[in-house]
Each structure stands twice: as C-alpha cells, then as structure tokens.
C-alpha positions as CSV (number, residue, x, y, z in Angstrom):
1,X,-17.3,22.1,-17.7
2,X,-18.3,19.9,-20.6
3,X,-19.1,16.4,-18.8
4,X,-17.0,13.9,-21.3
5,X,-14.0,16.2,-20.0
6,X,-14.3,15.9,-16.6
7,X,-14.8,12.7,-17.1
8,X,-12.1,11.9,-18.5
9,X,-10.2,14.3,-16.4
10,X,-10.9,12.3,-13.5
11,X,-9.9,8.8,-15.2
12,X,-7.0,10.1,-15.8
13,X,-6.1,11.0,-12.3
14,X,-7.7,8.4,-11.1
15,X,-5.3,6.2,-12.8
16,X,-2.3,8.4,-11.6
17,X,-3.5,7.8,-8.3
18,X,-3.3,4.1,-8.7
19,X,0.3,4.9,-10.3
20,X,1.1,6.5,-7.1
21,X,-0.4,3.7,-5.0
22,X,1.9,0.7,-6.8
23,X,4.8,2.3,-6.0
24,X,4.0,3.4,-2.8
25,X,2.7,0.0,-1.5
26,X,5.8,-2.1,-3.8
27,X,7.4,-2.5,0.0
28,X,4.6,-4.3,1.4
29,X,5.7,-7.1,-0.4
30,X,9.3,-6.8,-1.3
31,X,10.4,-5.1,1.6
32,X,11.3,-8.1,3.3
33,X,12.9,-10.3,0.9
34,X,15.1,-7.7,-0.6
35,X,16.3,-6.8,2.7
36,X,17.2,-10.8,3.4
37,X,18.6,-11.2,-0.2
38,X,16.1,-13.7,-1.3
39,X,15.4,-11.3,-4.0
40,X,17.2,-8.7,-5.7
41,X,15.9,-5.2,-5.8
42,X,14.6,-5.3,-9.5
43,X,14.0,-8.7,-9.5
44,X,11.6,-8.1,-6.7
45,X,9.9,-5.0,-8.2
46,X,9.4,-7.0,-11.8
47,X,7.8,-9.8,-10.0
48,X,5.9,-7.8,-8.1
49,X,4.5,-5.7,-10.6
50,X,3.6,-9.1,-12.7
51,X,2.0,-10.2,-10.3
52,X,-0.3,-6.9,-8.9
53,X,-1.3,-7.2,-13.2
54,X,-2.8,-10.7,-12.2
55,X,-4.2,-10.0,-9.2
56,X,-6.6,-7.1,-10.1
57,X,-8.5,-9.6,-12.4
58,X,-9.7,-12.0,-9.3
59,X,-11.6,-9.7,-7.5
60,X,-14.0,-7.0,-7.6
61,X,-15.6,-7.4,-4.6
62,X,-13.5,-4.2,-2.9
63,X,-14.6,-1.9,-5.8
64,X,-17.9,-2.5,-5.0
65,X,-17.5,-1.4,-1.7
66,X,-16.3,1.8,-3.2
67,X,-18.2,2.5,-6.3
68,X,-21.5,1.4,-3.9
69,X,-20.7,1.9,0.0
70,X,-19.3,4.8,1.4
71,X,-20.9,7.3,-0.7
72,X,-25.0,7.4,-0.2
73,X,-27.5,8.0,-3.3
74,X,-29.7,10.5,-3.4
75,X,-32.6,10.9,-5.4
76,X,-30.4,11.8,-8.2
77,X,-28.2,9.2,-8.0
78,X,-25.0,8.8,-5.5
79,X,-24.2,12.3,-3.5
80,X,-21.1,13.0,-5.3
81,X,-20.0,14.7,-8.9
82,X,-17.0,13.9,-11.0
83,X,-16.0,17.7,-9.8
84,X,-15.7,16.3,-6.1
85,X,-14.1,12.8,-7.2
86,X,-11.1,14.9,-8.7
87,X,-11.0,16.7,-5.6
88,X,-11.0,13.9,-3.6
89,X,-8.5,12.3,-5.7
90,X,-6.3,15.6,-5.1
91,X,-5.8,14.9,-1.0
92,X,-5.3,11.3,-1.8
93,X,-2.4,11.7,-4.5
94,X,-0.6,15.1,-2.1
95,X,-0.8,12.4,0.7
96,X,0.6,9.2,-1.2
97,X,3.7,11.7,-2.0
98,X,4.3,13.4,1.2
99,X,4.2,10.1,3.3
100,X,6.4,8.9,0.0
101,X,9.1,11.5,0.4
102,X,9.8,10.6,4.4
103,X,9.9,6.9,3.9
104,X,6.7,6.5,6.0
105,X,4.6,3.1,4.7
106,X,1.1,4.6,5.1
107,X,-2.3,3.6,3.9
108,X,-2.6,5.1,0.2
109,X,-6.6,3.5,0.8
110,X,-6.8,5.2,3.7
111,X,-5.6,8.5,1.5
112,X,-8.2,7.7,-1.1
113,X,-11.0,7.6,1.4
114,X,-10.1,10.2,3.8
115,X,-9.9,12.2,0.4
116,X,-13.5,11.0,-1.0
117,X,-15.1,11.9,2.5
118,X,-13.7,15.6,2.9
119,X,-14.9,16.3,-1.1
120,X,-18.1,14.5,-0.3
121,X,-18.8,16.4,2.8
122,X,-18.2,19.7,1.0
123,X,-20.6,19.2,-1.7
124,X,-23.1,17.2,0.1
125,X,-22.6,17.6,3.4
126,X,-23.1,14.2,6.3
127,X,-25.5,12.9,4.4
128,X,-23.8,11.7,1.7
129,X,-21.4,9.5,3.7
130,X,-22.7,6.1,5.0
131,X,-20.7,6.3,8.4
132,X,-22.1,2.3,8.8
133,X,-19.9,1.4,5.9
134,X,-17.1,3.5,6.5
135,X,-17.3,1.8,10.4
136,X,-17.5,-1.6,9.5
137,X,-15.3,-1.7,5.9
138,X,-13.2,0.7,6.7
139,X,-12.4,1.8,10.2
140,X,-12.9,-1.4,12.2
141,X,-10.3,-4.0,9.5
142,X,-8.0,-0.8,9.7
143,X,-7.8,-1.6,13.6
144,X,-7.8,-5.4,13.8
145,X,-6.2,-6.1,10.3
146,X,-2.4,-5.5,11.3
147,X,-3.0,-6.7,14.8
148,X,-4.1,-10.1,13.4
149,X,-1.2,-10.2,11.0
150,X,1.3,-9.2,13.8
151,X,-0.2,-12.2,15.9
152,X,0.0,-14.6,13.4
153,X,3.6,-13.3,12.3
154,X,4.8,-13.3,15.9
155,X,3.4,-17.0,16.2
156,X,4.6,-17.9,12.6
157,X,8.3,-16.8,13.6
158,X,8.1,-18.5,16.8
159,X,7.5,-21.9,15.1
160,X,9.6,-21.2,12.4
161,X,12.6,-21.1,14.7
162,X,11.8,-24.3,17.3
163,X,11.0,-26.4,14.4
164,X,14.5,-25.5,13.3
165,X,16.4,-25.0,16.7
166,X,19.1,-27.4,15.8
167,X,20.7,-24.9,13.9
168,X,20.8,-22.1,16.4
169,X,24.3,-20.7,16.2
170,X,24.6,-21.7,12.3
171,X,24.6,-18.3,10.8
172,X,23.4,-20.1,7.5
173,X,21.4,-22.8,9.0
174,X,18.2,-21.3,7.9
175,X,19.1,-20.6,4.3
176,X,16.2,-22.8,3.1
177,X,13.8,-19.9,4.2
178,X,14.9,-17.3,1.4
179,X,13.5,-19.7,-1.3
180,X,10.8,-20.1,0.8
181,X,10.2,-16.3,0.4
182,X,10.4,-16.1,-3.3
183,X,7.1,-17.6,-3.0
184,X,5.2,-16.3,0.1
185,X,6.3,-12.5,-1.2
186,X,4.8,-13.1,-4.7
187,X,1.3,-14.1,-2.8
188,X,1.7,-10.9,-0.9
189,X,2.3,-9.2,-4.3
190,X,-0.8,-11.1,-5.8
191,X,-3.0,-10.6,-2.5
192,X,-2.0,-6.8,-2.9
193,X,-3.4,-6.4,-6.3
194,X,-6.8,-8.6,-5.2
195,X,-7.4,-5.6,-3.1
196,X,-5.5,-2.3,-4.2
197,X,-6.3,-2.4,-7.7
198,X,-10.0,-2.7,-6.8
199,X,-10.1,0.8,-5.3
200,X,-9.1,2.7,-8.4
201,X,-11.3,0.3,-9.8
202,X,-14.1,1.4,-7.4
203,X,-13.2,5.1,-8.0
204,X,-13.9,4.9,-11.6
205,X,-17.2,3.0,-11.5
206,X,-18.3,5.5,-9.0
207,X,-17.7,8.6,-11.6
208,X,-19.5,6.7,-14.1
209,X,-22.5,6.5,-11.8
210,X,-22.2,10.0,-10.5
211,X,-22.9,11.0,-14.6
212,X,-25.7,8.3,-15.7
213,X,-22.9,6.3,-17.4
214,X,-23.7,3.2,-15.2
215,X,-26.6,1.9,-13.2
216,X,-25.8,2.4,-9.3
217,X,-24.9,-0.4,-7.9
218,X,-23.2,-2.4,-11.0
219,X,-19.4,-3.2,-10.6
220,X,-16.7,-2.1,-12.5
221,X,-16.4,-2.6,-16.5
222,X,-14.0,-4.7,-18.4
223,X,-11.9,-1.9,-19.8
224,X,-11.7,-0.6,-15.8
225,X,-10.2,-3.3,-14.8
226,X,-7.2,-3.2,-17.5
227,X,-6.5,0.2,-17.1
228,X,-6.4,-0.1,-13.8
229,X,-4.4,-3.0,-13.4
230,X,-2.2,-1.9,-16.0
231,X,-1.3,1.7,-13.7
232,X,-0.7,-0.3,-10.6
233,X,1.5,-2.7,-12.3
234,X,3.4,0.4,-13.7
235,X,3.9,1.9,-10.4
236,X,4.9,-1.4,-8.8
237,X,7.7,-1.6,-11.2
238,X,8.9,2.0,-10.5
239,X,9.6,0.4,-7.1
240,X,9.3,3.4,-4.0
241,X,12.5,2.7,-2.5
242,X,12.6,5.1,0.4
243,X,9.3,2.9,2.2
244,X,11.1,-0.3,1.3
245,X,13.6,1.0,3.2
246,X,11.5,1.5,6.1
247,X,9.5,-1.5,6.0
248,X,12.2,-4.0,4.5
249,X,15.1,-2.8,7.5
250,X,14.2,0.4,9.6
251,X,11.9,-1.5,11.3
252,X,14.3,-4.6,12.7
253,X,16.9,-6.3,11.2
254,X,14.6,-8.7,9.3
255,X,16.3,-13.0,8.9
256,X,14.4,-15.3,6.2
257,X,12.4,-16.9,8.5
258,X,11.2,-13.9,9.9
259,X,10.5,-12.7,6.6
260,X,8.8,-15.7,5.4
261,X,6.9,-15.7,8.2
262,X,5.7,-11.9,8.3
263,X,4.6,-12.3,3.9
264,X,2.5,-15.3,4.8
265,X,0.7,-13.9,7.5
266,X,-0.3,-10.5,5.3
267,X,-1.1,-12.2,2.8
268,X,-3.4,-14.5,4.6
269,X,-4.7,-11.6,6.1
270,X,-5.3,-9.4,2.6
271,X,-6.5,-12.2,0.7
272,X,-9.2,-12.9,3.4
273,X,-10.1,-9.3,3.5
274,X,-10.7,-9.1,-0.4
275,X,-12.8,-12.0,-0.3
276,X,-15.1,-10.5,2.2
277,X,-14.9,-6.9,0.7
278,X,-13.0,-5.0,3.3
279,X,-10.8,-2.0,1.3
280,X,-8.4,-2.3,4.0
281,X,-4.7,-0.9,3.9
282,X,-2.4,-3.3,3.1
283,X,0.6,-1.3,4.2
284,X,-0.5,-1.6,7.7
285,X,-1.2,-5.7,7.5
286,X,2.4,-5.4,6.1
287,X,3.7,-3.7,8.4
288,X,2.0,-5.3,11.5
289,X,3.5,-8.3,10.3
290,X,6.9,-7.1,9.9
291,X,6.6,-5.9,13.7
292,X,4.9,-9.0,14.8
293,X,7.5,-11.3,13.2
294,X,10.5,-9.0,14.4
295,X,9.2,-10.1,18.5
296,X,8.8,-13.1,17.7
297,X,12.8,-13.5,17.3
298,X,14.9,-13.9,20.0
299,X,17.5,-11.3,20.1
300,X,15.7,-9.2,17.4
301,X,14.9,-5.7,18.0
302,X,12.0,-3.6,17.2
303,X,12.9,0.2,16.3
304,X,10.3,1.4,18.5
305,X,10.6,5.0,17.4
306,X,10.1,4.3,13.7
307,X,6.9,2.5,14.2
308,X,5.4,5.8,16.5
309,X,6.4,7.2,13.3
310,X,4.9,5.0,11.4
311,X,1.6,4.9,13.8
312,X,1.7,8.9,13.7
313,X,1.3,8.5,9.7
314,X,-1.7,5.9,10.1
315,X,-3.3,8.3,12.3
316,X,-3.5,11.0,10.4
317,X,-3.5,9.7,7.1
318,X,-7.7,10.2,6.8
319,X,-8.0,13.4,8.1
320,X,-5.1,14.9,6.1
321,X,-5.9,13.8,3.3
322,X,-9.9,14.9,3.8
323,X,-8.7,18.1,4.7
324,X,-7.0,18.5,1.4
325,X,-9.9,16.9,-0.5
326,X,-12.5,19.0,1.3
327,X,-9.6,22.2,0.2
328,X,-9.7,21.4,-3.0
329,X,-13.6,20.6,-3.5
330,X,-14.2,24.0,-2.2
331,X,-12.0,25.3,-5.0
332,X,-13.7,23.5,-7.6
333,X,-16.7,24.8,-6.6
334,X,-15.7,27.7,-8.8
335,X,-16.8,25.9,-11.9
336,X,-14.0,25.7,-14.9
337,X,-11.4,28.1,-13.4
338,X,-11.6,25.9,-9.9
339,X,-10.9,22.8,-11.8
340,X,-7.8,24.4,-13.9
341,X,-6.6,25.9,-10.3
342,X,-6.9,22.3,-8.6
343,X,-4.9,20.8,-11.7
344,X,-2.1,23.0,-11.3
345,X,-2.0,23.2,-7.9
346,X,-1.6,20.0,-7.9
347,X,0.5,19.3,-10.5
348,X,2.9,22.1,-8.4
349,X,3.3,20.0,-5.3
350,X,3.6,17.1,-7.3
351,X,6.7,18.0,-9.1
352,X,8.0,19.9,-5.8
353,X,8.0,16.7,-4.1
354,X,9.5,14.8,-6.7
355,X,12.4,17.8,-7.0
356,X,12.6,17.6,-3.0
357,X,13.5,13.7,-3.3
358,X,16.5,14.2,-5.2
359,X,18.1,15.7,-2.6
360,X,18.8,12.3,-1.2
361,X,17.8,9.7,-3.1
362,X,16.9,6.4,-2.6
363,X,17.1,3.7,-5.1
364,X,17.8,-0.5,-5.6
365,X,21.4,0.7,-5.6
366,X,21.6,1.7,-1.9
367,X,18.5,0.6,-0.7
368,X,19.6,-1.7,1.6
369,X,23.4,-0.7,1.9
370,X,22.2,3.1,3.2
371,X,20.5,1.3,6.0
372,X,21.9,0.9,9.7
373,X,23.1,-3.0,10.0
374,X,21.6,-3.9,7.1
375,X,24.8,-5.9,6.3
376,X,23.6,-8.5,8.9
377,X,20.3,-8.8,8.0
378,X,21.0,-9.4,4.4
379,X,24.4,-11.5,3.8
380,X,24.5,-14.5,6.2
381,X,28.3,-15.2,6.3
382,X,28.8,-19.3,5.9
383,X,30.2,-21.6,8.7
384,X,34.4,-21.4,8.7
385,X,36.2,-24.0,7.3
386,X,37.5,-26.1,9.9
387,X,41.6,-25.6,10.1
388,X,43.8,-28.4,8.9
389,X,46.2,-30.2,11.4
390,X,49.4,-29.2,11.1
391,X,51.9,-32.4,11.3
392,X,54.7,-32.0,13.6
C-alpha cells in the first residue's frame, strides 16, 4: 500500500479513536455532578469538552511515553509499521464500543495499549515490547492509581461531613457543595485532557516514526496536538450517557459533598500522573474515587455488584483488546486486501453497535431519571416551613 495512504489511513483512525475515547471517558468527570444536579446534562458535557480542548495543550509528557516507551527500536527504527498501528487501533476502538454499549466505565488507554501490544507482538514478536515500561507506566499506576484516589476520596468525604456535622438531618444543609463541584469537575475535565489527549497524541507521533517522518524519540508536532485535541473535545461533547449512568448513580447514590470530594481527589491523582508521564486510565481514578467517597458516607451504599462488573471490565480490558489487535494485525498481513478487510470489518461492528444501542437508549433526557433512587441523590427537598399557630 502506498505509504502517504496508510498514513493517513491511520490518522484518521487514530483520531476516531480519540473520538471514541471523549465520549467514553465524558463520565469521569461529569458523572458526579450531573447526578447531584450541580450541573445539567449538556451543560456538563459543553464544559467538559472546553475544557479537555485546553487541557491537551499543557502536556506532552504522556505522548512521549507512547510515541517512545512501550514500543522498542530496532535497527530500523521502532518495531512497529503503520499496518500494525491500524491494527492496533482496531481492538482498541471494538473495545471502547463494547464496554460503551453495557454502560461499563473502562480504561479506553488500557484499550489502546492492550491493542498496540497484540499488533506489535504479531509483527515483531516479544521483542518489540519494553515489558519495563509497560510494568512501571502502565501496569503498576493502573493498580495503585484508583486505590489512592479511593483513599483520598474516602478521607475527603469523611472531612467534608464532620466539618459540616451541624447540619446533619438538613436535607439542604450542604447545598454549598454543588457550587463547589462546578469547579472541582472542570479540573477533572482539564486533568482528563492533560493525560487522554496525549495518547492519541502519542499514537500519531509513533506512525510518523515508524515511516522516517520524525526522528525517534521527538514528541508530538504542533498540528498533532490540534487535531487531537480538537477529536477529544468532539467526543466529550457527544457526551456517552450510558457510563455516566454507571459512574454518576449505579455505583451509590452520590450527595455534593461526596461528589466534590471524589472530582478533587481524581483530579489530584491524574494531574500528578501526567506530570510524571504515567498513561494511566482515568476512568479507573474516577471511578475509585467515586467508590472511595461513597464509604466514606454514613448511610451510603456501595453497589457492590456493579463494581465486580466494573473490575471484570478492567481486567480484561488489555487482553481483549490485544486479542483483537493481534486478529486484526494478522489480517493485515495480507498486504492491501488485509487493510480493506480490517476497514470494513471494522467499520461493521462499529455501526452494529451503534444500531444495538438504540434498542434502549440512554441520553441527558433520562440519564439520571432511568436510574434506581436517583431522585434522592439528585433533588434535595428544602426544610418545611414551620406551621403557623392557629388562634383559638
């Protein structure tokens, strides 16, 4: 296949993937405040996507992590061809919209490396993967990450409610903290595009390399980053209502200091994590958080059996979407024809899923109404009016 094709081929997808990834990460930080009523749902989503735009121009450090980690070089360059990269991209993007269809807030980096690997390993076998990298960028922040958000969340909650015991038993005594989430859910929004973005980003530099278009080891161009943050923005926008369902009220009935609580800890934890390069998932920081602040509430309840579904999801998230990646790179092995066949393979299960998704549909009309006691976590009734005396 001519190479300025690919090439271009693979932007393109690339860019859908990052499409794919707004809207399926929107809930990690509008979940929460849509399902309090801080925000309303396209309110949320507009702020969000403004500020995912802004974010992907403060970093680049996770890009380079991409673009220059996990895959080796060779004598030839790095151990990978834009043929493999749109393989790769393949397993990542079937992922992103299977986990997107159920409602389940999985990692869509998680998707994009497990997809990477399984191509890389097909054309190049162990050797092109630098298992050190993948151990200590990867694999280790996807362990620790949300368990240090859901700390910090459970501890942030816990303040937040014995600094303000004196209005225990005021059902709107805490009001203050839904203004308070307007803000801490547009870091998380800005955090998310520090580090989200940046893999797309990463992607993208990396096919350049792969073809002798960039020197290995330089970061992403000028143009990358627009394009990039541009697509994420997009997909922010389009919203993915069925995970901020999940996240926002499936799992526990989320109160604005909770809230508040769980978007400053993950985006502590993300914007740290950018800073020191790690591509980790910021759907599980979100949703450790979201767990961590819900036991940190007396009387709140975590849904224990949508997190195993939820932990089910992260588990399997790299090797499913390797496997898919590694599918698809043996296709394109074929030469043109493989390509096409990938393409409209893809393109197939694309649109099924989308067709599939009609079938019950979830959008900022019933996104929080469809959802079990939803009405208490989101409309805080005021204090009665205390009854007049009647004179005798």
């Amino acid at each position: 296949m001519d190479l300025t094709l690919i090439v271009v081929l693979v932007i393109a997808l690339a860019l859908f993937f990052d499409f794919t990834n707004g809207f399926h990460d929107t809930a990690n930080a509008m979940a929460t405040p849509i399902a309090t009523g801080a925000l309303r749902p396209k309110v949320a989503v507009a702020l969000a996507a403004v500020l995912n735009l802004v974010g992907a121009f403060l970093s680049t450090e996770v890009a380079k992590t991409i673009s220059g980690g996990i895959i080796k070089e060779g004598d030839d360059g790095v151990l990978i061809t834009p043929e493999l990269i749109f393989a790769g991209l393949i397993g990542a993007i079937v992922w992103n919209m299977v986990t997107w269809l159920f409602g389940l807030p999985s990692s869509s980096s998680h998707a994009l490396f497990g997809g990477l690997i399984g191509a890389a390993l097909v054309g190049f076998g162990l050797q092109a993967i630098d298992f050190s990298v993948v151990l200590s960028k990867v694999v280790l922040p996807a362990i620790l990450a949300p368990l240090t958000a859901g700390l910090v969340a459970y501890t942030a909650t816990k303040l937040a409610y014995a600094i303000t015991r004196r209005y225990d038993g005021k059902p709107d005594g805490r009001d203050g903290f839904r203004h308070a989430q307007i803000f801490s859910s547009s870091l998380v929004a800005l955090a998310h595009g520090t580090n989200d973005a940046q893999k797309t980003m990463g992607v993208i530099t990396l096919t350049l390399i792969s073809v002798g278009l960039q020197p290995a080891g330089s970061g992403p161009e000028f143009w990358v980053v627009v394009v990039c943050a541009v697509a994420i923005a997009l997909g922010t926008y389009m919203g993915g209502w069925r995970i901020i369902k999940t996240l926002g009220t499936g799992l526990t009935d989320v109160k604005p200091a909770q809230g508040f609580a769980a978007e400053t800890s993950t985006a502590a934890t993300i914007l740290a994590s950018s800073h020191l390069g790690f591509a980790l998932s910021t759907t599980q920081v979100a949703s450790g958080s979201v767990i961590g602040s819900g036991l940190g509430r007396r009387g709140s309840k975590v849904r224990w059996r949508t997190a195993g579904r939820i932990g089910i999801g992260w588990l399997l998230t790299l090797p499913a979407a390797g496997a898919v990646g590694a599918l698809a790179a043996l296709v394109a092995h074929l030469g043109v024809i493989g390509v096409i066949i990938d393409a409209v393979v893809g393109v197939v299960v694309i649109v099924g899923i989308f067709l599939a998704s009609r079938r019950n549909e979830v959008s900022a009309g019933n996104v929080v109404s469809e959802v079990a006691a939803s009405g208490r976590a989101v409309k805080i009734k005021r204090n009665p009016k205390p009854k007049k005396k009647v004179k005798a």
